[in-house]
C-alpha positions in Angstrom: 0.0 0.0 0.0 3.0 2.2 0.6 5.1 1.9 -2.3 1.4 2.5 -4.5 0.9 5.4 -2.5 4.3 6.6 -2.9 3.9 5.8 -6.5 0.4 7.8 -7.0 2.0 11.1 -5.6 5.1 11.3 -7.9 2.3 10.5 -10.8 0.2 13.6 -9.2 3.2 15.9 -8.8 4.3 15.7 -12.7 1.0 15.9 -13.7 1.1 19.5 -11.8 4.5 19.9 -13.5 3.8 19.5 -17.1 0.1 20.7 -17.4 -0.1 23.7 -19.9 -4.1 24.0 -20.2 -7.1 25.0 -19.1 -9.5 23.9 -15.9 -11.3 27.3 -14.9 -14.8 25.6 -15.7 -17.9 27.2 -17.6 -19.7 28.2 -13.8 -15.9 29.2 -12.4 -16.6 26.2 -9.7 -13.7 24.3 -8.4 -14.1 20.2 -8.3 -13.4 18.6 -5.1 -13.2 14.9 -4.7 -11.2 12.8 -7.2 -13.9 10.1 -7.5 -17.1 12.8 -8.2 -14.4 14.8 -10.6 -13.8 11.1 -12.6 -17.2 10.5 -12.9 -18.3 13.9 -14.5 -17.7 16.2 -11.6 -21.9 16.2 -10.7 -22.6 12.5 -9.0 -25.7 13.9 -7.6 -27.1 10.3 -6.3 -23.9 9.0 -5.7 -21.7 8.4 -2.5 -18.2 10.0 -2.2 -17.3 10.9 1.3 -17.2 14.9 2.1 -17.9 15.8 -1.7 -21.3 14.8 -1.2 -21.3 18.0 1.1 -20.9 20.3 -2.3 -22.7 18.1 -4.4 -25.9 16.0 -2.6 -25.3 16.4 1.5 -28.1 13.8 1.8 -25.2 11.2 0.6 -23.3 11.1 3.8 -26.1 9.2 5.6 -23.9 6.4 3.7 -20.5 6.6 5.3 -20.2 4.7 8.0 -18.1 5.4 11.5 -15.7 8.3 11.5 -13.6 9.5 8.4 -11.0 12.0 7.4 -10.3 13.2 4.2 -8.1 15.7 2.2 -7.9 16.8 -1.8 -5.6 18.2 -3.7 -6.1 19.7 -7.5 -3.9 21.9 -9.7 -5.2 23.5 -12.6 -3.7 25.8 -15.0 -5.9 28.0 -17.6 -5.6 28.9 -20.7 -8.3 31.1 -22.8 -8.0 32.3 -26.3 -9.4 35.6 -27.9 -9.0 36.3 -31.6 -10.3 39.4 -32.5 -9.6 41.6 -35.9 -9.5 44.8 -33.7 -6.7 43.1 -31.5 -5.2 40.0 -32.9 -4.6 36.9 -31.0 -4.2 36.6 -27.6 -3.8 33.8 -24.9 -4.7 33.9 -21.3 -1.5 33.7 -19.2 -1.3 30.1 -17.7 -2.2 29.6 -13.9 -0.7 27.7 -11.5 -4.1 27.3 -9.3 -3.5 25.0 -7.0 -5.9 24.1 -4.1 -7.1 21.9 -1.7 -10.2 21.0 1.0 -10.5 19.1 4.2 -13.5 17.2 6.3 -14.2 15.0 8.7 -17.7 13.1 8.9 -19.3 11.1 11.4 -21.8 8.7 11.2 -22.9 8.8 15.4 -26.1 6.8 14.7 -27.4 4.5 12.5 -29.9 7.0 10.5 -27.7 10.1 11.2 -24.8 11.8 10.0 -22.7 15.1 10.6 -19.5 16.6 8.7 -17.7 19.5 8.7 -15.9 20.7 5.9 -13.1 23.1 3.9 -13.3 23.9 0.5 -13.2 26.5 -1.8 -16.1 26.2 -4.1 -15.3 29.1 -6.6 -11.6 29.4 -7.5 -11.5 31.6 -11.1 -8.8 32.9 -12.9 -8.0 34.5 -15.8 -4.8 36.9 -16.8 -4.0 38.5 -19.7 -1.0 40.0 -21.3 -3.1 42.9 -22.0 -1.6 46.4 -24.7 -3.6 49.1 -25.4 -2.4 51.5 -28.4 -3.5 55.1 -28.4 -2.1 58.1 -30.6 -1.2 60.9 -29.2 -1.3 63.8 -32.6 0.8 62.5 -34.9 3.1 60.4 -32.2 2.2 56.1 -31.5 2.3 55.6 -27.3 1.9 51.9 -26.3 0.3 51.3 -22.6 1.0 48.0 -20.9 -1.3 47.3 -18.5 -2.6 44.1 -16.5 -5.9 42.3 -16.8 -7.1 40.0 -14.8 -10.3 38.8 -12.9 -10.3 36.3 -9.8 -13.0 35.4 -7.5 -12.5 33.1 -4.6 -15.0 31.3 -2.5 -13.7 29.6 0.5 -16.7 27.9 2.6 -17.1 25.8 6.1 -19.9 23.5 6.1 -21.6 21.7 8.5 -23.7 19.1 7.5 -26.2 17.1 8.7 -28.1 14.1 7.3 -30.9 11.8 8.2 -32.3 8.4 7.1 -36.1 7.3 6.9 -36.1 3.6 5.7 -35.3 4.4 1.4 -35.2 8.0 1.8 -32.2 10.2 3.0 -32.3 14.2 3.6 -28.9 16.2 3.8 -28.8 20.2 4.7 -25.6 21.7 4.2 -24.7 25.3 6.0 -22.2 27.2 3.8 -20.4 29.8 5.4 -18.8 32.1 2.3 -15.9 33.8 2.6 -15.8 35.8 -1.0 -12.4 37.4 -2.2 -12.4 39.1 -5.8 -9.6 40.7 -7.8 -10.0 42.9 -11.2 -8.1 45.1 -13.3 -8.5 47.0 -16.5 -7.2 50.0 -18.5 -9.5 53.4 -18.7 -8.1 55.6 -21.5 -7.7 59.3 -20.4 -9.7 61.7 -22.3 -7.6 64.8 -21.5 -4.7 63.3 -23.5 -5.1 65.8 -26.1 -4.7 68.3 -24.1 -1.3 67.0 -23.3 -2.5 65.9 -19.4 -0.9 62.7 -18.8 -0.8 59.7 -20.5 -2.8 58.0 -22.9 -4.3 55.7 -20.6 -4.7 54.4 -16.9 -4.7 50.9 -14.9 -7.6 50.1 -12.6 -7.3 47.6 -9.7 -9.9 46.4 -7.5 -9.9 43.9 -4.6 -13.0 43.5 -2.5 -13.9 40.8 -0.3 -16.9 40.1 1.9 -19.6 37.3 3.5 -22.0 35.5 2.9 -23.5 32.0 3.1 -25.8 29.4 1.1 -27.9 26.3 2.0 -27.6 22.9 0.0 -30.6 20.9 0.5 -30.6 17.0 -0.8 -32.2 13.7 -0.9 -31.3 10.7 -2.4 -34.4 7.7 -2.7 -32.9 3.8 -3.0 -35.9 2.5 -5.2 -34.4 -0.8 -5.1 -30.5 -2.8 -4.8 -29.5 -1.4 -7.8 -31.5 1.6 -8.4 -31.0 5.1 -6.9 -32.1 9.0 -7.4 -30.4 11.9 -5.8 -31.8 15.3 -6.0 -30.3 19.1 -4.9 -30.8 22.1 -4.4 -28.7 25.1 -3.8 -30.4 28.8 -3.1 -29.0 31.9 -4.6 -26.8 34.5 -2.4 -26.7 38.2 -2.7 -23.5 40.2 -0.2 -21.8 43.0 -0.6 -18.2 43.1 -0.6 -15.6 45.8 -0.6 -12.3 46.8 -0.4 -10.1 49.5 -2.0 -9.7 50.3 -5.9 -6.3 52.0 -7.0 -5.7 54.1 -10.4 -3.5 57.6 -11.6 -6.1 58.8 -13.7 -7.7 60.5 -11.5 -4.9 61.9 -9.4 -3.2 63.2 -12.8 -6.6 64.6 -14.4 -8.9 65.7 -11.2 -5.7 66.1 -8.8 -7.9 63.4 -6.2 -6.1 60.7 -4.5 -5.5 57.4 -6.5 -7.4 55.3 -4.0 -10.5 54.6 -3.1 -12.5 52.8 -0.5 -15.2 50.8 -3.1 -18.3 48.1 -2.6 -20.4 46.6 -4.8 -22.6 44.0 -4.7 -21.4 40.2 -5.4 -24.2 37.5 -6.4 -24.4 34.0 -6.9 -27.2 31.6 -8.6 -30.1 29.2 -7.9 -28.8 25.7 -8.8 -30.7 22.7 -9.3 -29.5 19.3 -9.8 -30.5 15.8 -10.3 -29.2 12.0 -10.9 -29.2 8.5 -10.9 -26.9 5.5 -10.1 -28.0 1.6 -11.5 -26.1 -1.3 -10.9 -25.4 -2.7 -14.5 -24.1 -5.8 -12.7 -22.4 -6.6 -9.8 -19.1 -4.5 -10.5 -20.4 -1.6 -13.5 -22.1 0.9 -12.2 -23.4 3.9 -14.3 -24.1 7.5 -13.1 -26.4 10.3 -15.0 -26.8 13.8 -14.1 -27.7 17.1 -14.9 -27.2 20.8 -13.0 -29.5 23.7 -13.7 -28.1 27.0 -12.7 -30.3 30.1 -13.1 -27.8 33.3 -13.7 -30.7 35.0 -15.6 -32.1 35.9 -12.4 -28.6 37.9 -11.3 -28.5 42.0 -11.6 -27.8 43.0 -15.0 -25.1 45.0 -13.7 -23.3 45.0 -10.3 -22.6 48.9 -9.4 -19.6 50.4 -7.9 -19.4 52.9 -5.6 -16.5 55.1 -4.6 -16.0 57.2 -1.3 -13.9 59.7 -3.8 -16.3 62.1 -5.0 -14.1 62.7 -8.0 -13.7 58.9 -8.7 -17.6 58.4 -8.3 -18.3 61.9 -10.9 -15.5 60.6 -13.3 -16.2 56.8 -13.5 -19.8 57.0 -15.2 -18.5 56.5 -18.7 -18.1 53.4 -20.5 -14.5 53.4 -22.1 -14.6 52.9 -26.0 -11.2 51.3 -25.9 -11.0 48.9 -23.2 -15.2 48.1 -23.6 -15.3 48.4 -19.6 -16.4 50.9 -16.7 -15.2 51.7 -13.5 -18.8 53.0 -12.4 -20.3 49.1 -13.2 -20.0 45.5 -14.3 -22.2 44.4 -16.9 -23.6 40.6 -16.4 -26.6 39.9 -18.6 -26.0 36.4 -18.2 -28.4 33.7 -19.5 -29.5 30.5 -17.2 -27.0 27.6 -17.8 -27.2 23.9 -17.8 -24.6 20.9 -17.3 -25.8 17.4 -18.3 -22.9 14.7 -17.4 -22.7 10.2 -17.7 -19.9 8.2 -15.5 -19.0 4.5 -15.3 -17.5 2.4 -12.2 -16.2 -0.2 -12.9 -15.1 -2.8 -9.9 -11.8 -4.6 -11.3 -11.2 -5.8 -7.7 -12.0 -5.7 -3.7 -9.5 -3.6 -4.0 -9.4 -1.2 -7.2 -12.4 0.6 -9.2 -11.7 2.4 -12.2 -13.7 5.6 -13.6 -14.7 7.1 -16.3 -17.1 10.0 -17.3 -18.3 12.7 -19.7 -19.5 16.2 -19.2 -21.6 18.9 -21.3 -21.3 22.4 -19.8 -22.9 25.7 -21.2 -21.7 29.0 -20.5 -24.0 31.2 -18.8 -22.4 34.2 -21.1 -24.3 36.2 -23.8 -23.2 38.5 -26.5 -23.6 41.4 -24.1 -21.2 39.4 -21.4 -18.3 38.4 -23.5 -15.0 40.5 -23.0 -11.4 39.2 -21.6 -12.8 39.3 -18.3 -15.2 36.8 -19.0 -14.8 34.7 -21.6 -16.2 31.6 -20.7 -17.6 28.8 -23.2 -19.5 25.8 -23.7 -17.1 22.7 -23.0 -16.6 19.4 -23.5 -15.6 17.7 -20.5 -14.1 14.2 -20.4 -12.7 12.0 -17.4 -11.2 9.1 -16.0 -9.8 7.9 -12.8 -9.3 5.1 -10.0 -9.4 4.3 -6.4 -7.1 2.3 -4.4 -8.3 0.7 -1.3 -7.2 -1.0 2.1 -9.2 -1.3 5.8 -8.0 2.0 7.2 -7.7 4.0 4.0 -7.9 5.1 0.6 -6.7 7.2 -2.3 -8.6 8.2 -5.5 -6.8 9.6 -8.4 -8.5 11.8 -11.5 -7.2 13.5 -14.7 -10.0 15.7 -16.3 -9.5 17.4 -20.2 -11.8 19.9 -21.1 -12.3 21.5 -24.9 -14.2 25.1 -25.2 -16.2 25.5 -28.2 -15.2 28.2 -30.1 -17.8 31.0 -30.1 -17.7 33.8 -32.1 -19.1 37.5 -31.0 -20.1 39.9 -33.4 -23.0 42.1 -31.9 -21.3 42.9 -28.8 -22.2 47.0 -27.4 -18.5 47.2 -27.8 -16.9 46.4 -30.6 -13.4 45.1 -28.8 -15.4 42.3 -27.3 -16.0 41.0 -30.7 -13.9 38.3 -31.4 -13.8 34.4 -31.2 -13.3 33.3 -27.7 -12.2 29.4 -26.6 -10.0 27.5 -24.4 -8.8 24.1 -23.6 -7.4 22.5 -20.6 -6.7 19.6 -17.8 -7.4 19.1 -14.0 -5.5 16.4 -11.7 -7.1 15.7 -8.7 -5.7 13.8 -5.8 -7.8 12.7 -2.6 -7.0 10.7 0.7 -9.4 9.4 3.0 -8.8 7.7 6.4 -11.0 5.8 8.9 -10.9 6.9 12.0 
């Protein structure tokens, strides 16, 4: 069990070391246990330990005693933009490397508790980002960053009961919400030779807030069983401080600013079902319903600079964005995923699954900042076991369809967005 062990790390590690794609995910969700991720990352009737926390908290009524477990994932991005106005560009890889923690216990026969560490949203994209502007008869290139991250680190107790076929899970998620963006504003008193052509804008806000997942999973029969889930929306505001010269060099203000806005999550909805094909294949369907129609259309900043809040009201025709507001028309979404277990032994099970995931973007939502596709998502995996513990292994490759904008407000976001990219995924779980 050792030397496999041993051997299963190293394979991890190089994995880490030699990925050069993308895993930021349509929804910007993170993927948490290795066996779930294998067997299309949704496993809503399924049993995996302290995933079933994020995914159906009514599965935990099937662990049984005490357990510990820990997960490991590394993921590294890459999105690509190919626009006539710009050229090509690709996203700046990511080393995004995370991990979550829990421990469960099952105190009765018909009732469970767990507590957990995870972070549920981990999203980023960075690019290396130029911005041309003449100046009379002169050519001044701007470097500037770009980049948007959002970060959603959650504790969650969980509790789950048993009536005869019928289990309930409530999960309690306590939200802990960090979020990073920059941007270039041009400066429109550059012809009037007042600074420079344009400006950087970095924000970082964080704030609060918390969500309910509500499940129950219904064993028709031995080798028949549906999960169902549901996870309410969440509305907090965050804030922080935004930094920029513009203002200081146009308006003489001070280039930083106390800012909040509002940060806003979706309904979800999910659904699945686990048959015994025969004593050692199992298959697993399931499908996730997200409603990000029923978000703000935009999230509004506000500034406790006077200047900043008179100043930031215009939309930028160069860079397509605003300082005063974030535009997110976003449409609902949908994931629909299959996964197969198969038993090769007491002692090994190998997986395998396939994921569809649409992007909740519209024409009026694609820009650099988010430029999120449908994928393709497909998986495979294996678990290792012994008495005391366990280790599950995953490798997921997901494909962006290429989608091309042409009727965007602004015509910089026009373009053909994509990506591409790979998740490893490492768990451990011990008996206590």
């Amino acid at each position: 069990m050792k030397q496999i062990g041993i051997s299963i790390i190293v394979l991890f590690l190089m994995l880490i070391v030699v990925q050069s794609l993308h895993a930021g995910g349509t929804k910007r969700l993170a993927l948490f246990g290795a066996k779930s991720t294998a067997l299309n990352a949704l496993y809503y009737a399924g049993v995996d330990g302290i995933t079933n926390v994020y995914t159906n908290p009514a599965g935990l009524i099937y662990n049984s005693g005490k357990g510990f477990e820990i997960t490991g994932f590394s993921r590294t991005e890459e999105q690509i933009f190919d626009s006539n106005m710009r050229g090509l560009y690709r996203s700046l890889y990511e080393d995004d490397m995370n991990f979550g923690a829990g421990f469960y216990w099952s105190f009765a026969e018909n009732m469970s508790f767990a507590i957990s560490y995870e972070s549920t949203v981990d999203y980023r994209v960075t690019w290396p980002y130029v911005l041309l502007e003449k100046v009379g008869t002169s050519s001044v290139t701007i470097a500037s960053d770009m980049y948007n991250e959002v970060f959603n680190q959650i504790i969650s107790p969980t509790f789950s009961y048993k009536m005869g076929d019928l289990s309930i899970g409530l999960s309690a998620n306590i939200m802990n919400v960090k979020q990073r963006i920059a941007f270039a504003q041009s400066n429109s008193k550059v012809s009037q030779n007042v600074g420079l052509p344009a400006y950087q804008f970095d924000f970082s806000q964080s704030g609060w807030a918390w969500k309910v997942n509500l499940g129950l999973m219904y064993q028709v029969n031995d080798d028949f069983r549906l999960g169902f889930a549901v996870m309410n929306n969440s509305s907090t505001t965050i804030s922080g401080k935004a930094h920029t010269k513009l203002y200081e060099v146009t308006d003489s203000a001070k280039n930083v600013s106390d800012v909040e806005s509002d940060y806003q999550t979706p309904w979800q909805f999910g659904a699945g079902c686990v048959y015994n094909i025969s004593h050692n294949l199992f298959l697993n369907l399931d499908m996730r319903y997200n409603l990000y129609s029923g978000l703000d259309e935009q999230i509004n900043l506000k500034y406790s600079e006077s200047k900043w809040q008179q100043n930031s009201i215009r939309q930028d025709s160069v860079t397509g964005f605003s300082p005063a507001s974030l535009i997110q028309k976003f449409e609902n979404s949908f994931d629909v995923g299959v996964g197969l277990e198969y038993a090769a032994g007491s002692d090994v099970h190998l997986y395998f699954g396939y994921r569809y995931s649409s992007s909740p973007n519209s024409e009026e939502t694609f820009s650099l900042l988010m430029p999120a596709v449908n994928q393709h998502s497909v998986s495979a995996g294996f678990s290792y076991f012994d008495d005391e513990m366990s280790i599950d292994a995953s490798i997921v490759y997901t494909r962006g369809i290429e989608k091309t904008i042409s009727n965007s407000p602004y015509s910089v976001h026009n373009g053909t967005y994509s990506s591409n990219g790979v998740i490893p995924t490492l768990t451990f779980k011990w008996k206590l």
